[in-house]
SETORSE-430049 format. One line per 8 residues: number of its first residue (from 1); their letters; for each residue x, y, z of C-alpha. Coordinates in nm, 2 decimals. Each point is the difference from the previous one (the first is absolute). Example, Ala and Ser with C-alpha at 12.3 -4.5 7.8 and 13.67 -1.06 7.14 Angstrom:
REM residues 2
1> as> 1.23:-0.45:0.78 ~ 0.14:0.34:-0.07
REM end
This chain:
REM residues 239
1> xxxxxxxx> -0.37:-2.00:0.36 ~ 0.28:0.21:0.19 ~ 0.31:0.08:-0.16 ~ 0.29:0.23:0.21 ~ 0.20:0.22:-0.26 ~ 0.26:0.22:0.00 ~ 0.17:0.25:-0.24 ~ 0.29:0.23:0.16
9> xxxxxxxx> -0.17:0.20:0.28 ~ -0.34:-0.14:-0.10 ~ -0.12:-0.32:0.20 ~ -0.38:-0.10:-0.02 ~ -0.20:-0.29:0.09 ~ -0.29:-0.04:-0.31 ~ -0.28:-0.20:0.06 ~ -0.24:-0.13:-0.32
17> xxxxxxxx> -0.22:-0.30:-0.07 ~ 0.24:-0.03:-0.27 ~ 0.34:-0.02:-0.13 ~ -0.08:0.22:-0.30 ~ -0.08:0.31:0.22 ~ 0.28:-0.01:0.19 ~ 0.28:-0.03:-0.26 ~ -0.24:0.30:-0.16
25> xxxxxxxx> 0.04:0.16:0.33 ~ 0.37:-0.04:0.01 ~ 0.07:0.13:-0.35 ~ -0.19:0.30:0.07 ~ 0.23:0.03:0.33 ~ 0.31:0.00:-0.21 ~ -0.17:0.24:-0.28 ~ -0.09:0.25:0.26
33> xxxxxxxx> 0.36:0.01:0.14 ~ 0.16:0.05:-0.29 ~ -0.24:0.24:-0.07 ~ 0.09:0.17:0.34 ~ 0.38:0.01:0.00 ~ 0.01:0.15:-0.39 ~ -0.21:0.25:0.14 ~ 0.27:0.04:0.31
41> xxxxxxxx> 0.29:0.06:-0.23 ~ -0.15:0.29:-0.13 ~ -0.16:0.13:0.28 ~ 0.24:-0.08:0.35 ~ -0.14:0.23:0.22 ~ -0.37:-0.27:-0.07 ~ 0.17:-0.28:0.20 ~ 0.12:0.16:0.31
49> xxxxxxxx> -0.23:0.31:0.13 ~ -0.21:0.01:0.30 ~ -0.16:0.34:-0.16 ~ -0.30:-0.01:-0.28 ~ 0.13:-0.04:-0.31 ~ -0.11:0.20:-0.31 ~ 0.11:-0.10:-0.37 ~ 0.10:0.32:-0.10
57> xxxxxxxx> 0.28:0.05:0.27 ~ 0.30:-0.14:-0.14 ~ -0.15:-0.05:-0.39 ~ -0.17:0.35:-0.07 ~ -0.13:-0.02:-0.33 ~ 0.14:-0.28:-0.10 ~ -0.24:-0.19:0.22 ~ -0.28:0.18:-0.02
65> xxxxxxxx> 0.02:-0.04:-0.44 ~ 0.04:-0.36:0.06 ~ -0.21:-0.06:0.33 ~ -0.16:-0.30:-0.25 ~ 0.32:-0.19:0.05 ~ 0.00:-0.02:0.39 ~ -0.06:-0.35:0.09 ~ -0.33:-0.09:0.21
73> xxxxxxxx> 0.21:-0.14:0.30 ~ 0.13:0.37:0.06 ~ -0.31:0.19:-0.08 ~ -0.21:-0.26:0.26 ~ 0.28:0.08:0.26 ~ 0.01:0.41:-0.03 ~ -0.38:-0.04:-0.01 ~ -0.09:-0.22:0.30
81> xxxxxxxx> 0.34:0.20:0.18 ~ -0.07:0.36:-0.04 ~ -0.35:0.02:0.23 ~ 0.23:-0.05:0.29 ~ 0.31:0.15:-0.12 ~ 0.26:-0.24:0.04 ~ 0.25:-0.18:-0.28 ~ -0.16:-0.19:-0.25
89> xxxxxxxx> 0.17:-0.30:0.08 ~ -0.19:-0.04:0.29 ~ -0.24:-0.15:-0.20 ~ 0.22:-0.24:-0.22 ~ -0.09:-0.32:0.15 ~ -0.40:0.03:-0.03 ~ 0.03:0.14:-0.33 ~ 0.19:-0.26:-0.11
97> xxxxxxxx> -0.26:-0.28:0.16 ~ -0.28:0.24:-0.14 ~ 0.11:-0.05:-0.38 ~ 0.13:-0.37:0.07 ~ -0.37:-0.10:0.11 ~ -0.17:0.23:-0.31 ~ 0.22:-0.21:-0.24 ~ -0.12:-0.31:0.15
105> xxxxxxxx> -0.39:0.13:0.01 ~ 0.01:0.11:-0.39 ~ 0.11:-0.34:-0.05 ~ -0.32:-0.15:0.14 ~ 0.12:-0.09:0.39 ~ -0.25:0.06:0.26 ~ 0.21:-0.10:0.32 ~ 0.33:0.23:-0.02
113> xxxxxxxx> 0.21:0.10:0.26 ~ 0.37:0.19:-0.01 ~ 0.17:0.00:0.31 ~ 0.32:0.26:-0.02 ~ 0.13:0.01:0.36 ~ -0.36:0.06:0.17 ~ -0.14:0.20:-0.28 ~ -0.27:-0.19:-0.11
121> xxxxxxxx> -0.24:0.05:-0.32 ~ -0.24:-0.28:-0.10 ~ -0.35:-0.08:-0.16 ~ -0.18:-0.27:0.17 ~ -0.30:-0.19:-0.03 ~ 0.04:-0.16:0.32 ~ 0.06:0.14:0.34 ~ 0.36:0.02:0.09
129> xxxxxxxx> 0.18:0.04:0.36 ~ 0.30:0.23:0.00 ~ 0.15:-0.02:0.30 ~ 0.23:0.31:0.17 ~ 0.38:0.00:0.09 ~ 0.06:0.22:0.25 ~ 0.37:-0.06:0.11 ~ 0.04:-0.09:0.40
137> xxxxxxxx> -0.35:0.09:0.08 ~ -0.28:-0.17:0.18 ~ -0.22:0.04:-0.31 ~ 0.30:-0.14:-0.28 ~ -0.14:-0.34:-0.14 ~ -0.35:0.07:0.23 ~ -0.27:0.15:-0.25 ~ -0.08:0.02:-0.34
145> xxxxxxxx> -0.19:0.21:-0.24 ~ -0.30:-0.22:-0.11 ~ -0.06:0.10:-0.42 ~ -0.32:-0.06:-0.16 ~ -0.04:-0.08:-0.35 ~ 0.01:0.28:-0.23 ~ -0.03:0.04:-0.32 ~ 0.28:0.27:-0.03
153> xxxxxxxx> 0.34:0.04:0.10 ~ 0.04:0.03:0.39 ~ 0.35:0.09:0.15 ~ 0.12:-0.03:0.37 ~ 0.37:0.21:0.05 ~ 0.21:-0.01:0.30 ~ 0.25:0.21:0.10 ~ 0.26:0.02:0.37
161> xxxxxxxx> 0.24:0.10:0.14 ~ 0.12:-0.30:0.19 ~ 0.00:-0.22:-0.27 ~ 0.15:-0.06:-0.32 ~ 0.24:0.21:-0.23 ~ -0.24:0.25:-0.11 ~ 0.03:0.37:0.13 ~ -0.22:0.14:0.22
169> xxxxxxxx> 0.01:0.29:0.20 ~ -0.26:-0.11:0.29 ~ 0.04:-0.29:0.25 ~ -0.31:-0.18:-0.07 ~ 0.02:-0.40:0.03 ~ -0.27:0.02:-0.33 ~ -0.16:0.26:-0.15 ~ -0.27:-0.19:-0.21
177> xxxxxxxx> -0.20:0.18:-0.28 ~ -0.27:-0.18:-0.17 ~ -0.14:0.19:-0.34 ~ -0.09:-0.06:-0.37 ~ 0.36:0.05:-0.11 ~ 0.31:-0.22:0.14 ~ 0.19:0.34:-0.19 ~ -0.21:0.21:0.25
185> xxxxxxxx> 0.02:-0.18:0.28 ~ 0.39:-0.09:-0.04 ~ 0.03:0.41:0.05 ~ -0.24:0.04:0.27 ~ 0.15:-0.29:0.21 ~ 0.31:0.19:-0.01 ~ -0.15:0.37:0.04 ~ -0.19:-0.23:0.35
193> xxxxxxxx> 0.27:-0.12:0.09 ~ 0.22:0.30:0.00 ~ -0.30:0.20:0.19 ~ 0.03:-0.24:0.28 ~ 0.34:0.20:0.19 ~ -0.07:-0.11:0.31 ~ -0.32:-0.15:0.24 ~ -0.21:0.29:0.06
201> xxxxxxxx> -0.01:0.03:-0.43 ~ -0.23:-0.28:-0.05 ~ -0.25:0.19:0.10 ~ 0.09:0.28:-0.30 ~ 0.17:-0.25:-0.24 ~ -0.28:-0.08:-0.23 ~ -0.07:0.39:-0.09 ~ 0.35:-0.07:-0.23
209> xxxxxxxx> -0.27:-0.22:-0.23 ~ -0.35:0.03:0.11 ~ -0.04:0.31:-0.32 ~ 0.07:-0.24:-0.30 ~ -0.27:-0.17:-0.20 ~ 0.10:-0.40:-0.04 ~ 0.11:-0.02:0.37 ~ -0.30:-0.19:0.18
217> xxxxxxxx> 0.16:-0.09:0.34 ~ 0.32:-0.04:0.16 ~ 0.19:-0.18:0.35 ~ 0.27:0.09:0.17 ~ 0.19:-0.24:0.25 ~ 0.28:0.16:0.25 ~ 0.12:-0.26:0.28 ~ -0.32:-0.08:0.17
225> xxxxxxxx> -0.28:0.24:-0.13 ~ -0.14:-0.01:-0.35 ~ -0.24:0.29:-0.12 ~ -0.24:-0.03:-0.29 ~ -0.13:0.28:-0.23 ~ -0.24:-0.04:-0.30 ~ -0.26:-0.33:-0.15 ~ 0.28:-0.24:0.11
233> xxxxxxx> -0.07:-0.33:-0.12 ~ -0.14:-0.26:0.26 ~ 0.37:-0.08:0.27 ~ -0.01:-0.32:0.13 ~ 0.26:-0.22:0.23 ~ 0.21:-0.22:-0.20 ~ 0.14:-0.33:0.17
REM end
């Protein structure tokens, strides 16, 4: 079953074998949100940096007495974030997807997937095709990751900066990161992405990730050339 939902900025595609797990996922979607923007009103400056973000610099002590009380959304994001040093909403969308599949796993599911924009986390126990967008490339719509079953959570995270609303410094087509976190990978996408500043960089973009644990391969796609890093999963050519 495949179910398209959609909650303010949020819009995800969630795929179960049954209806159960995806109204789980769902109202673990709309808890985590809530979650995040209470967390927002407090604490602005969360929402819109492009820096690393530490909890101590706008609530001192106050933060650091209660640090108990910061929701697992934000903690994920300033975790999977501050390797590369960017804003910890870069990594919104797969951490999202990342806690939307857990709920459905705990609840028994063994095929869960959470699409957020092209940050992908599932668990599968089949093998899954996930095929890349790349804008007006050659390679948009042509090839696909091939997923083996796995019995834990795999994530695949794209990032550009042709497509989409999402900011990115870079002007890669895709910047694909497959890892063992969609939080992590949602934040290296983007840090990939933004490394790729013009064509000679994709020869030096994937030194922006290749030093964090959790990232096992990535692609990137810009116009008519596509570089690979890492133990990418099998790409074949989609019809």
């Amino acid at each position: 079953m495949k179910e398209y939902f959609q909650l303010k900025e949020t819009s995800v595609w969630i795929t179960a074998d049954e209806k159960r797990y995806i109204e789980l996922a769902k109202a673990e979607i709309q808890r985590q949100r809530r979650e995040l923007e209470r967390f927002g009103r407090w604490h602005p400056y969360f929402l819109v940096t492009f820096e690393r973000y530490q909890l101590e610099a706008e609530g001192g002590e106050r933060v650091r007495e209660h640090e108990h009380e910061t929701p697992e959304i934000v903690r994920r994001m300033i975790e999977s974030t501050e390797p590369f040093g960017i804003g910890p909403m870069a990594a919104v969308a797969g951490t999202l997807a990342e806690l939307a599949v857990e709920a459905m796993c705990a609840a028994g599911a063994t095929y869960a997937m959470v699409d957020n924009g092209g940050d992908i986390a599932l668990l599968s126990d089949r093998e899954v095709l996930v095929g890349i967008y790349a804008g007006t490339s050659p390679f948009s719509n042509k090839i696909a990751l091939r997923l083996k079953p796995a019995p834990a959570l795999q994530a695949v995270c794209t990032s550009s900066g042709t497509v989409g609303h999402s900011i990115s410094f870079g002007i890669a087509d895709a910047a694909t990161v497959v890892g063992t976190s969609a939080s992590l990978a949602d934040a290296a996408a983007t840090a990939l992405g933004n490394a790729v500043t013009d064509t000679q960089a994709l020869k030096t973009a994937f030194r922006a990730i290749s030093h964090v644990a959790g990232i096992t391969g990535a692609l990137v796609i810009h116009k008519d050339m596509l570089a690979t890093w890492g133990n990418l999963p099998e790409l074949v050519k989609t019809e």
